[in-house]
PDBQT receptor file of N, H, CA, C and O in Angstrom, charges set to zero:
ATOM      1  N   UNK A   1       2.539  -1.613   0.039  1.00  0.00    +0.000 N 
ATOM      2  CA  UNK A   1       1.260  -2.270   0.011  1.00  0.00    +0.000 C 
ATOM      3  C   UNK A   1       0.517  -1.943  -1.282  1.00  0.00    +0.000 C 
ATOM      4  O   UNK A   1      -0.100  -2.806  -1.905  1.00  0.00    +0.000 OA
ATOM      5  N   UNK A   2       0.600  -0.581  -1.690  1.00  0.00    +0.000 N 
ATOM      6  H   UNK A   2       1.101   0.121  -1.183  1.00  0.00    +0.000 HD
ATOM      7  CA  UNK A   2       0.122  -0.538  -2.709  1.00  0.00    +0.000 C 
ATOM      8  C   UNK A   2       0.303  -1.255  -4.042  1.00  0.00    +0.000 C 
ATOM      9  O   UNK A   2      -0.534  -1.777  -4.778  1.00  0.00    +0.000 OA
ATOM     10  N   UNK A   3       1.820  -1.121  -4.165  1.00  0.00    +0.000 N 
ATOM     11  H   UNK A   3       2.500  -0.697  -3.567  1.00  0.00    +0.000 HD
ATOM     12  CA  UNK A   3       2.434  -1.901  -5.060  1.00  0.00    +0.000 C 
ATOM     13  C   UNK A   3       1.934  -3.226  -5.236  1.00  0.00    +0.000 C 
ATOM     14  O   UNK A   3       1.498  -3.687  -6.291  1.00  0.00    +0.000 OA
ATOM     15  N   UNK A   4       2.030  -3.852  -4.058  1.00  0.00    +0.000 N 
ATOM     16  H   UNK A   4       2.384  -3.477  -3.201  1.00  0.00    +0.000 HD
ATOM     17  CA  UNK A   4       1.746  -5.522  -3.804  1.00  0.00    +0.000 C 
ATOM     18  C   UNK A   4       0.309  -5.261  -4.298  1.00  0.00    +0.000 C 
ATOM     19  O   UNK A   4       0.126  -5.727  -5.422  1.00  0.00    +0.000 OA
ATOM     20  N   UNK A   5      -0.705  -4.672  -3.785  1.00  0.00    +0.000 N 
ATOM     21  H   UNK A   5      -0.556  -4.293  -2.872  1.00  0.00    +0.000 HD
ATOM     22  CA  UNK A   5      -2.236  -5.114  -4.072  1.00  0.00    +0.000 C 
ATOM     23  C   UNK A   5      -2.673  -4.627  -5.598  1.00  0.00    +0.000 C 
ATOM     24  O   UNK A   5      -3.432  -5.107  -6.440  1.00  0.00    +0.000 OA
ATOM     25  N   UNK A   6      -1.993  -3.673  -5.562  1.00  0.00    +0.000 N 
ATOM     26  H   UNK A   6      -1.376  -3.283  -4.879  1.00  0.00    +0.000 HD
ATOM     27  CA  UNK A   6      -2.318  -2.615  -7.035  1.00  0.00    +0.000 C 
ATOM     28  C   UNK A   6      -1.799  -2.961  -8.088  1.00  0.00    +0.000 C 
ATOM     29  O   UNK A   6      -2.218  -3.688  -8.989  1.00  0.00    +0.000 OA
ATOM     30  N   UNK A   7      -0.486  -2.200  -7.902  1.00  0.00    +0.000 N 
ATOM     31  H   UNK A   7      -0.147  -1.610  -7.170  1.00  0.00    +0.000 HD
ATOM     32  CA  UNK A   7       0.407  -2.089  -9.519  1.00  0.00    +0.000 C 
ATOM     33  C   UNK A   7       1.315  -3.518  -9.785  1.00  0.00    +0.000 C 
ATOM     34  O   UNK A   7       1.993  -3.612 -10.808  1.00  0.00    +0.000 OA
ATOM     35  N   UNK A   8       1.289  -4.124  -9.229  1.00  0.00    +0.000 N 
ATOM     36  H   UNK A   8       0.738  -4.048  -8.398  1.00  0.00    +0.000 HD
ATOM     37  CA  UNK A   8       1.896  -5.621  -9.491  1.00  0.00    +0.000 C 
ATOM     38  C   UNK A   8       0.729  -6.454 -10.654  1.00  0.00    +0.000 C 
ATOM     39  O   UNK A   8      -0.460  -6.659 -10.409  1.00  0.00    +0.000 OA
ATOM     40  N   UNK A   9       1.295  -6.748 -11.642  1.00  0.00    +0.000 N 
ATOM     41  H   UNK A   9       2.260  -6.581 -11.841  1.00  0.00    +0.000 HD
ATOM     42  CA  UNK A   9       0.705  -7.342 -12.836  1.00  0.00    +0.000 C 
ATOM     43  C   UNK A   9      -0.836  -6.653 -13.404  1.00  0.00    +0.000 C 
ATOM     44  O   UNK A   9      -1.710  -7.190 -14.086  1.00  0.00    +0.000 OA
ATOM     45  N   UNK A  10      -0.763  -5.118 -12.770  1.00  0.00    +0.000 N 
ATOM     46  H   UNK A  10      -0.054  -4.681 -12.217  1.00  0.00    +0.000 HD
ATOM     47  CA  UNK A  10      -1.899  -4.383 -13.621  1.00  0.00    +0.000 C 
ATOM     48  C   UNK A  10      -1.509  -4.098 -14.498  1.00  0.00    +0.000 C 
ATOM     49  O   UNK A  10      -0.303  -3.950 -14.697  1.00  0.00    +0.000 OA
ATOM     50  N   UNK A  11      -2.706  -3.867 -15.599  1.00  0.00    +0.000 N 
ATOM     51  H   UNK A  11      -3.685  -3.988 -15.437  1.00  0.00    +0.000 HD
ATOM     52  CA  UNK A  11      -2.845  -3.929 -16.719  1.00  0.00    +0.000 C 
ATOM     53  C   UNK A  11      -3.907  -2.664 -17.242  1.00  0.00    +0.000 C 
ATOM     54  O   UNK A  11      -5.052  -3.090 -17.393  1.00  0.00    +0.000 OA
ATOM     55  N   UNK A  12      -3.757  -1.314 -17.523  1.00  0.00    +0.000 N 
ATOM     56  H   UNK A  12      -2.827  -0.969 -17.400  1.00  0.00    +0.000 HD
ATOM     57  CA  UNK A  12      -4.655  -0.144 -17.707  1.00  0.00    +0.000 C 
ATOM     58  C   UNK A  12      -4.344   0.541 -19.207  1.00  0.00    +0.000 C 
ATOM     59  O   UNK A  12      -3.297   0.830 -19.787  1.00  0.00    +0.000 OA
ATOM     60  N   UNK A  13      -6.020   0.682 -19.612  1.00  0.00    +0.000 N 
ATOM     61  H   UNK A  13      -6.870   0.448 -19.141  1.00  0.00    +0.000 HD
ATOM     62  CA  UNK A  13      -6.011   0.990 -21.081  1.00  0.00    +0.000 C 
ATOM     63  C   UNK A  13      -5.322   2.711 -21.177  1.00  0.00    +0.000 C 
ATOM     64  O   UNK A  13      -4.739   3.371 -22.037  1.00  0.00    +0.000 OA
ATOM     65  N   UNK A  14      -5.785   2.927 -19.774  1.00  0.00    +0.000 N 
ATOM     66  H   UNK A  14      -6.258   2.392 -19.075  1.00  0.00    +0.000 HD
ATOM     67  CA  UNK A  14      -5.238   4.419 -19.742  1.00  0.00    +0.000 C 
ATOM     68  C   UNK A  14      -5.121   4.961 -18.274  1.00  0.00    +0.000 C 
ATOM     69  O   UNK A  14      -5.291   4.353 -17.216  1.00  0.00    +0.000 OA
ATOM     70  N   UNK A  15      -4.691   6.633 -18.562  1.00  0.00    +0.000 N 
ATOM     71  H   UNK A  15      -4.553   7.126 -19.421  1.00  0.00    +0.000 HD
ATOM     72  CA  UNK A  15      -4.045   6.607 -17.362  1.00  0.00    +0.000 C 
ATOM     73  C   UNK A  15      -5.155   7.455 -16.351  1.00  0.00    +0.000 C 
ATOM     74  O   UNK A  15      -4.835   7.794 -15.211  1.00  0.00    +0.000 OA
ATOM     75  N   UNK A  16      -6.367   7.715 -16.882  1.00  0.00    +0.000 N 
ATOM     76  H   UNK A  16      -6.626   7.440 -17.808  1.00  0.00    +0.000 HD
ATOM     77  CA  UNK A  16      -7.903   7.678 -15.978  1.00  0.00    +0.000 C 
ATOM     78  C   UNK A  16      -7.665   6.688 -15.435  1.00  0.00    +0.000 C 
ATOM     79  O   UNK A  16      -7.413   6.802 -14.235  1.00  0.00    +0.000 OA
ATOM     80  N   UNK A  17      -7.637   5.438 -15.974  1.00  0.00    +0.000 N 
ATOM     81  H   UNK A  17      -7.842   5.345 -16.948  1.00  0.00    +0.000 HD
ATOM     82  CA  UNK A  17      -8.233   4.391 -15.336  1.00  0.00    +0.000 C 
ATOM     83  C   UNK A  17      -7.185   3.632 -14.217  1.00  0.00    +0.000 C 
ATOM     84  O   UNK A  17      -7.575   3.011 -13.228  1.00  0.00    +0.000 OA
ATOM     85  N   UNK A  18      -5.761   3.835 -14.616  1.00  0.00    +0.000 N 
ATOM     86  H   UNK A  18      -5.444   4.339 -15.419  1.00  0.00    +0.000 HD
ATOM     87  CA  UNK A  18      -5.045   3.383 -13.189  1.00  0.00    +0.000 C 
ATOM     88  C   UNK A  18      -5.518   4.719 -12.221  1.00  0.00    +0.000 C 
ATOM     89  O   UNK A  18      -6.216   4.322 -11.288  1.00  0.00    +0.000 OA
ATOM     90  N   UNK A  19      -5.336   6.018 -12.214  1.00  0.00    +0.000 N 
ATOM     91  H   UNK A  19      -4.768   6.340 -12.972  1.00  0.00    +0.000 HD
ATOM     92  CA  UNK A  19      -5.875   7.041 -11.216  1.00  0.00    +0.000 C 
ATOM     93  C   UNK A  19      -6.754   6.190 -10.865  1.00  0.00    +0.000 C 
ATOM     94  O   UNK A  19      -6.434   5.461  -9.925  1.00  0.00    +0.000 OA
ATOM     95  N   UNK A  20      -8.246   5.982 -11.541  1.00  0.00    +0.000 N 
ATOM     96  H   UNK A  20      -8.506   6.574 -12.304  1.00  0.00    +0.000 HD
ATOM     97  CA  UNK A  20      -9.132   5.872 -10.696  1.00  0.00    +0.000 C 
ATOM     98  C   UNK A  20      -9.037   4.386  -9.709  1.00  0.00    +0.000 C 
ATOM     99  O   UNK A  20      -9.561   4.235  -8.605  1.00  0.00    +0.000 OA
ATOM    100  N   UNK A  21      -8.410   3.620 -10.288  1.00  0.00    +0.000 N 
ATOM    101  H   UNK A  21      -7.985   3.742 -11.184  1.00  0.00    +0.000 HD
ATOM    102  CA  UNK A  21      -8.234   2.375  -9.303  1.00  0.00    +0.000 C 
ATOM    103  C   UNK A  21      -6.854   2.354  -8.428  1.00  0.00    +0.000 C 
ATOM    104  O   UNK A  21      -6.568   1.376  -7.737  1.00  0.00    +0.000 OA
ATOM    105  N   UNK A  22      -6.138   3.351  -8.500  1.00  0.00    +0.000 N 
ATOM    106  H   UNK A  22      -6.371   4.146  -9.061  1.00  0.00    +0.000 HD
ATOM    107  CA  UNK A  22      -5.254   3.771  -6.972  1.00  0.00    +0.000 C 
ATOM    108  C   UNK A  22      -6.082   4.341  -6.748  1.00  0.00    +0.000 C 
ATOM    109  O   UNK A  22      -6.702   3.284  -6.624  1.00  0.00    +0.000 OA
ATOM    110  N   UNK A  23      -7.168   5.429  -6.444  1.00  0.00    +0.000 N 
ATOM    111  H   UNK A  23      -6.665   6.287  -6.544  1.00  0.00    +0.000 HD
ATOM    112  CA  UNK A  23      -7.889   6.463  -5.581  1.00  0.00    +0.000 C 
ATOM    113  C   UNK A  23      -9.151   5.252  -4.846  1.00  0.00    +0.000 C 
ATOM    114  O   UNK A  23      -9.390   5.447  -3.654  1.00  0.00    +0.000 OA
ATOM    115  N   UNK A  24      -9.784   4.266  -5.418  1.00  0.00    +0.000 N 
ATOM    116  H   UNK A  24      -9.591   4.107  -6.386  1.00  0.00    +0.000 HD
ATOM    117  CA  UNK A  24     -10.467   3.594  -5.037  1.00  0.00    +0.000 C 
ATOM    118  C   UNK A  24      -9.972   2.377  -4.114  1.00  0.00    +0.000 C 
ATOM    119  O   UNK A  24     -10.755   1.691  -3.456  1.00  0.00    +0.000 OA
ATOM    120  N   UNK A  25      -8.578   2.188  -4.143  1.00  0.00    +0.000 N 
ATOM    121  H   UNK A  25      -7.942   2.745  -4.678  1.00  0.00    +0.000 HD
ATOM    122  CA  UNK A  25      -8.008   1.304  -3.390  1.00  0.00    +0.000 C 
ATOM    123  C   UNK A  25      -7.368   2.149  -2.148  1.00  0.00    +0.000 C 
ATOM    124  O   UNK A  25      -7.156   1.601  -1.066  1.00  0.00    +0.000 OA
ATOM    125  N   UNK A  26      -7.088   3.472  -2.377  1.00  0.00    +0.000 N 
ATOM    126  H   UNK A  26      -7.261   3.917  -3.256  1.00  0.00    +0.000 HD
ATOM    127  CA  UNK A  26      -6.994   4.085  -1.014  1.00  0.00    +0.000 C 
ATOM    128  C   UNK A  26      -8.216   4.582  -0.453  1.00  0.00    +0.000 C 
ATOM    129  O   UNK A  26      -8.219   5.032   0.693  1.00  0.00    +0.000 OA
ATOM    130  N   UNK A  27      -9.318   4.541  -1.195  1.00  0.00    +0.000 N 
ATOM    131  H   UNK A  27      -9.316   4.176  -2.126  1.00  0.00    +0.000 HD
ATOM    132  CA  UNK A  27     -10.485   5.266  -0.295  1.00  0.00    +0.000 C 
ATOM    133  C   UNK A  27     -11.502   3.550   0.838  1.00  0.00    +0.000 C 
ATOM    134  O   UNK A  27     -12.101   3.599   1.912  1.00  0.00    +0.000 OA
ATOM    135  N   UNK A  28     -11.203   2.202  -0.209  1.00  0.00    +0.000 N 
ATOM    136  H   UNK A  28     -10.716   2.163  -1.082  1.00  0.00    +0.000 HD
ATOM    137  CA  UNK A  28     -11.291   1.192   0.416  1.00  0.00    +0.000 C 
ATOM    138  C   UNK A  28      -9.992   0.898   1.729  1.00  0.00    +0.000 C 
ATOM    139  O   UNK A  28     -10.186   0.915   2.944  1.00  0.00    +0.000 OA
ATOM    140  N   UNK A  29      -9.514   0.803   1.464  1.00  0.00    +0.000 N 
ATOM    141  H   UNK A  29      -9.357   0.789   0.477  1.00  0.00    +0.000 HD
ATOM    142  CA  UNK A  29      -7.886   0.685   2.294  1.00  0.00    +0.000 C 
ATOM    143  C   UNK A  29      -8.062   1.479   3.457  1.00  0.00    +0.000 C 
ATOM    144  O   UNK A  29      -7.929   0.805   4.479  1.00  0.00    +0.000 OA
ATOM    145  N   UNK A  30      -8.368   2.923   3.701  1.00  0.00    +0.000 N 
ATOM    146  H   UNK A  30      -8.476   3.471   2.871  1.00  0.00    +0.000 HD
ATOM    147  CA  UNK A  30      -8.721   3.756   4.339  1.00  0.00    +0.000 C 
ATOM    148  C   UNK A  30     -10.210   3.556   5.707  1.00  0.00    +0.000 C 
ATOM    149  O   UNK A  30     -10.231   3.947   6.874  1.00  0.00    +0.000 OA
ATOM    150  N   UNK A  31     -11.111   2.917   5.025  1.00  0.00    +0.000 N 
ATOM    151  H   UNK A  31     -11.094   2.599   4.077  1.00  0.00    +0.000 HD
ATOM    152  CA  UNK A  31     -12.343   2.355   5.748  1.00  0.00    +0.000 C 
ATOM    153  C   UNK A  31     -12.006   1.314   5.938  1.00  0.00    +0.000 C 
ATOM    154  O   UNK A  31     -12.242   1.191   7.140  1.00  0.00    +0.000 OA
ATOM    155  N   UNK A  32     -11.408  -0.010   5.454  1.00  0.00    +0.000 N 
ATOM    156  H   UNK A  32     -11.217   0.090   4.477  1.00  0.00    +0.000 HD
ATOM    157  CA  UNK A  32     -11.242  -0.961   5.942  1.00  0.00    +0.000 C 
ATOM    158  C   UNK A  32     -10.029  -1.543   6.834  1.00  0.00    +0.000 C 
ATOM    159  O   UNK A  32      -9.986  -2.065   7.948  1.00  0.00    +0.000 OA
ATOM    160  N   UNK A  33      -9.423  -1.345   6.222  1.00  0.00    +0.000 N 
ATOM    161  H   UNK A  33      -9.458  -0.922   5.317  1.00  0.00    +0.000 HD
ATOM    162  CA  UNK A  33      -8.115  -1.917   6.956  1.00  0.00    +0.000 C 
ATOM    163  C   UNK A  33      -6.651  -0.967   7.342  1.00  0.00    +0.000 C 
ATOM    164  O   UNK A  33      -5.515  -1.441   7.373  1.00  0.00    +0.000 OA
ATOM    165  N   UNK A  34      -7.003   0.420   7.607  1.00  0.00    +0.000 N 
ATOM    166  H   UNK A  34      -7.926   0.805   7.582  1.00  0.00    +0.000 HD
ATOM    167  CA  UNK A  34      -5.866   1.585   8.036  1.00  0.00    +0.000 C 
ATOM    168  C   UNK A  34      -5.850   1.106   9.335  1.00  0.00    +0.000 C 
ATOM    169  O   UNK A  34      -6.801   1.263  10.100  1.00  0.00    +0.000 OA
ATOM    170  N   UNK A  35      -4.725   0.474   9.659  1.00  0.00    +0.000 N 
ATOM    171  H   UNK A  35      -3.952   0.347   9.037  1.00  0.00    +0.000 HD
ATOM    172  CA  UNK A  35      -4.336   0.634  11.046  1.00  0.00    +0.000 C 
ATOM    173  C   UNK A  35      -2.840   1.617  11.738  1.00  0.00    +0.000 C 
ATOM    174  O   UNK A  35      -1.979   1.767  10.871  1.00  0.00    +0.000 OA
ATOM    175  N   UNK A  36      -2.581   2.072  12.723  1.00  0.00    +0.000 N 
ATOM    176  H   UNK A  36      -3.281   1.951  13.428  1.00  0.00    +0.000 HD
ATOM    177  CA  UNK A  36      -1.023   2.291  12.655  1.00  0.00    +0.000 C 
ATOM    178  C   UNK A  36      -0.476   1.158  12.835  1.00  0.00    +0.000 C 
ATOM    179  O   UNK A  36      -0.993   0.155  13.327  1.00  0.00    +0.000 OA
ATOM    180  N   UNK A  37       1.193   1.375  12.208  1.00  0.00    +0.000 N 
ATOM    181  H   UNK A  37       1.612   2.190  11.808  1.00  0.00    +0.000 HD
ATOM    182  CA  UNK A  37       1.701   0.183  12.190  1.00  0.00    +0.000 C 
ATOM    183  C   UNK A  37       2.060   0.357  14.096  1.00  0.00    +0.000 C 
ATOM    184  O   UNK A  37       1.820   1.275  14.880  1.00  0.00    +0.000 OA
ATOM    185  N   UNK A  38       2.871  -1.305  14.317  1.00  0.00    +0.000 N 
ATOM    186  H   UNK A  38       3.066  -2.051  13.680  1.00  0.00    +0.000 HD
ATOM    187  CA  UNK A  38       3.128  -1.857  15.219  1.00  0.00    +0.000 C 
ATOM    188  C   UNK A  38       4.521  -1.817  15.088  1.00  0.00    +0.000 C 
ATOM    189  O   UNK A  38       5.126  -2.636  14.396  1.00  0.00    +0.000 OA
ATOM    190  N   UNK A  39       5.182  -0.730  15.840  1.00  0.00    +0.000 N 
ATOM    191  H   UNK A  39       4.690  -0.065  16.403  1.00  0.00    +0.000 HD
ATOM    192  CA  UNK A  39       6.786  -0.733  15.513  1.00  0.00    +0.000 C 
ATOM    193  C   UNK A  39       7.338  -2.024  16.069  1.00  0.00    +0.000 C 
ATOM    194  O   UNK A  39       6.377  -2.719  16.399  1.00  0.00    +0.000 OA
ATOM    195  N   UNK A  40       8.208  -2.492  16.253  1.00  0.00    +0.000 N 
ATOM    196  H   UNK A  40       8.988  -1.927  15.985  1.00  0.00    +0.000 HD
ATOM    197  CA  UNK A  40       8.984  -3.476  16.941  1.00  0.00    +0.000 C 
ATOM    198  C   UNK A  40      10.263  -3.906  17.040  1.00  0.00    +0.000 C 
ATOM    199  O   UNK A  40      10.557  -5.028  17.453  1.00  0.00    +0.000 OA
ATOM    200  N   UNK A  41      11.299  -2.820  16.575  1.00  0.00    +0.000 N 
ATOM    201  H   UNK A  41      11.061  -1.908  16.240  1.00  0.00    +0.000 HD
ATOM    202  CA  UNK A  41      12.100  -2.201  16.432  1.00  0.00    +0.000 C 
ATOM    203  C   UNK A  41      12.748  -1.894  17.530  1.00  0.00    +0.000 C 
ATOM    204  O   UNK A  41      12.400  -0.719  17.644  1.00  0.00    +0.000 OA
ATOM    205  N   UNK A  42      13.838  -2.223  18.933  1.00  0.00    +0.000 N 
ATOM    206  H   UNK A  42      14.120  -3.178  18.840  1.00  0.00    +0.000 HD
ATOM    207  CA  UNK A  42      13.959  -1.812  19.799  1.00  0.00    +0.000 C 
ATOM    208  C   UNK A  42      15.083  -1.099  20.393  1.00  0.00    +0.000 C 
ATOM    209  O   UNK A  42      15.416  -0.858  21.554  1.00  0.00    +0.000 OA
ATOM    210  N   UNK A  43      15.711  -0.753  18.897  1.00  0.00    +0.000 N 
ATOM    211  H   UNK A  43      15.441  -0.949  17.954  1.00  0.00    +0.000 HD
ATOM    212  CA  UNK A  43      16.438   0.422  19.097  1.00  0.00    +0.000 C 
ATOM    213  C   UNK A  43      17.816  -0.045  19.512  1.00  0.00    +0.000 C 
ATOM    214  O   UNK A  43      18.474   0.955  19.801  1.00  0.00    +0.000 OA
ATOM    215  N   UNK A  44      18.656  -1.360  19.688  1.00  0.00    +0.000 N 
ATOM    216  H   UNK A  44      18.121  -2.172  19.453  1.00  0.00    +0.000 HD
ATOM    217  CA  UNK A  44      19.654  -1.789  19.714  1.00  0.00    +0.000 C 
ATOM    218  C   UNK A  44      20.025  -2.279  18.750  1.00  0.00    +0.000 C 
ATOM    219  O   UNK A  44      19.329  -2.649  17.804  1.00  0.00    +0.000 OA
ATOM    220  N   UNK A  45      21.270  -2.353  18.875  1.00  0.00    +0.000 N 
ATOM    221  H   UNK A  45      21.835  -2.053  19.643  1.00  0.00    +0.000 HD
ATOM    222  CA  UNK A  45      22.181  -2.702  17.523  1.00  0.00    +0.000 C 
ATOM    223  C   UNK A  45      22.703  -3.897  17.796  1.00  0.00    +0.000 C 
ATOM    224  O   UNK A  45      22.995  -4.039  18.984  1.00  0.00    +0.000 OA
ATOM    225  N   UNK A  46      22.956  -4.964  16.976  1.00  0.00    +0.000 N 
ATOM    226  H   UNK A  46      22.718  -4.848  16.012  1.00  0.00    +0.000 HD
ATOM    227  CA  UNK A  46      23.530  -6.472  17.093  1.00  0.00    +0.000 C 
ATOM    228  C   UNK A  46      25.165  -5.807  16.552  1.00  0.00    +0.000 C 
ATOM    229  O   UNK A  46      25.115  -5.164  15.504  1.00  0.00    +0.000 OA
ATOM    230  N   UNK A  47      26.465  -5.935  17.177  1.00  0.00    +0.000 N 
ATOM    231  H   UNK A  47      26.506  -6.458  18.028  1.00  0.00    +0.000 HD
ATOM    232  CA  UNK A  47      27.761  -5.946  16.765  1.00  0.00    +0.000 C 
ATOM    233  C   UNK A  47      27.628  -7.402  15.801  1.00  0.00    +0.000 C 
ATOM    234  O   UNK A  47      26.797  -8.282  16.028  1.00  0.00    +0.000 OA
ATOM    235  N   UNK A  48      28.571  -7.431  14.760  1.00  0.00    +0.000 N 
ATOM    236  H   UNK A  48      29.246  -6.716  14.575  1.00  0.00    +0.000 HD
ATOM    237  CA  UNK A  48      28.797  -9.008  15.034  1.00  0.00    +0.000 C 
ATOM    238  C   UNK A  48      30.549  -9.072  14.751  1.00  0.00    +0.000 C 
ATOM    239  O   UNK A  48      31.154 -10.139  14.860  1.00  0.00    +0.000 OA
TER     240      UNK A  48
């Protein structure tokens, strides 16, 4: 997720400034939208 919202086609003059916009996208990410995931996974195997 990070990748996808963050570091995908960013562009930083330096490396303060990506820190500070990963730390601000996990401290937003964190209040807004942390959920646990929803496994769904049920533990059988398909032969084929």
């Amino acid at each position: 997720m990070l990748a996808k919202d963050v570091l995908k086609n960013g562009v930083w003059k330096s490396t303060k400034q990506l820190v500070d916009q990963i730390m601000e996208y996990i401290r937003t990410y964190n209040e807004q939208r942390a959920a646990p995931f929803k496994w769904t996974y049920a533990g059988k195997i398909r032969v084929v």
